[in-house]
C-alpha positions in Angstrom: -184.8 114.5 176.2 -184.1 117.6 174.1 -182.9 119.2 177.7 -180.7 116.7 178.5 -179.4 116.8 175.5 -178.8 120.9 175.7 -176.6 119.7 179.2 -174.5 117.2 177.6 -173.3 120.1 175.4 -172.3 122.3 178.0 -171.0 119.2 180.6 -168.7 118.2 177.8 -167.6 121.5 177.1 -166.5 121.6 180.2 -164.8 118.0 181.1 -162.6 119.1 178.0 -161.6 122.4 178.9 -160.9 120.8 182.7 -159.1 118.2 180.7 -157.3 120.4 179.0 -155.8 122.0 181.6 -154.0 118.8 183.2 -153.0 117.5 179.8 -149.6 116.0 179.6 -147.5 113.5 177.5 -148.4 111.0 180.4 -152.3 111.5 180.2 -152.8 112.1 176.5 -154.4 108.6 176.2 -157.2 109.5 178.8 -157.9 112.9 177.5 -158.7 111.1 174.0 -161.0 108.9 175.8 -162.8 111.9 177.4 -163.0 113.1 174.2 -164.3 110.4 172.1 -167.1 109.3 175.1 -169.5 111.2 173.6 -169.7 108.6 170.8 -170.9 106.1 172.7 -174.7 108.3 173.5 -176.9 106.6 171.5 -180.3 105.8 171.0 -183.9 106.9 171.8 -185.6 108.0 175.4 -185.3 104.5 177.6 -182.0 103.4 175.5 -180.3 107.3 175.5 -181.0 107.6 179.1 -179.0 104.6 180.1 -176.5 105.7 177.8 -176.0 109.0 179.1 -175.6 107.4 182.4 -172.7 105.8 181.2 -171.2 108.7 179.8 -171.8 110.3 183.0 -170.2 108.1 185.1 -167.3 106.9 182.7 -166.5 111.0 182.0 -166.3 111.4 186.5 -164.1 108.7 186.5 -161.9 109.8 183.7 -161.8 113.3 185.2 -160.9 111.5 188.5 -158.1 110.0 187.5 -156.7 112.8 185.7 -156.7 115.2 188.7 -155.4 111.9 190.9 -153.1 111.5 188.5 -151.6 115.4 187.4 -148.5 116.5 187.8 -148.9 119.3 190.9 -146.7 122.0 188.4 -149.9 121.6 186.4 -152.6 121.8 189.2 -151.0 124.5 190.3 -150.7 122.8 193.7 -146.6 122.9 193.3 -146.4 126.9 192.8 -145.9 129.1 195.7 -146.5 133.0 195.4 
């Protein structure tokens, strides 16, 4: 559990920084969900476990969305060199 718990550091350090980088006026909202999932991981073993499942997925989808949803002058898609 304690290892798990060691990767949930480091995956939410990085959904946030990866958040950061498409954050907008427009997706503000969704970044402060991202942000406020790990809230929800509760519990001990049997009940964490499911728990971090749902972070899991719900933070994917979040992150998704956000990169569906950016602005391409954010992604860096719209820049020529």
């Amino acid at each position: 559990m304690r290892r798990i718990e060691r990767q949930l550091v480091d995956e939410y350090r990085e959904s946030i920084n990866a958040a950061l980088g498409l954050l907008s006026e427009k997706n503000l909202a969704e970044v402060r969900r991202l942000a406020e999932l790990p809230d929800a991981v509760r519990g001990y073993e049997g009940v964490k476990l499911v728990t971090v499942e749902r972070y899991r997925a719900d933070k994917a989808r979040i992150l998704r969305e956000l990169q569906e949803n950016a602005d391409p002058e954010s992604t860096g898609a719209g820049r020529r060199s």
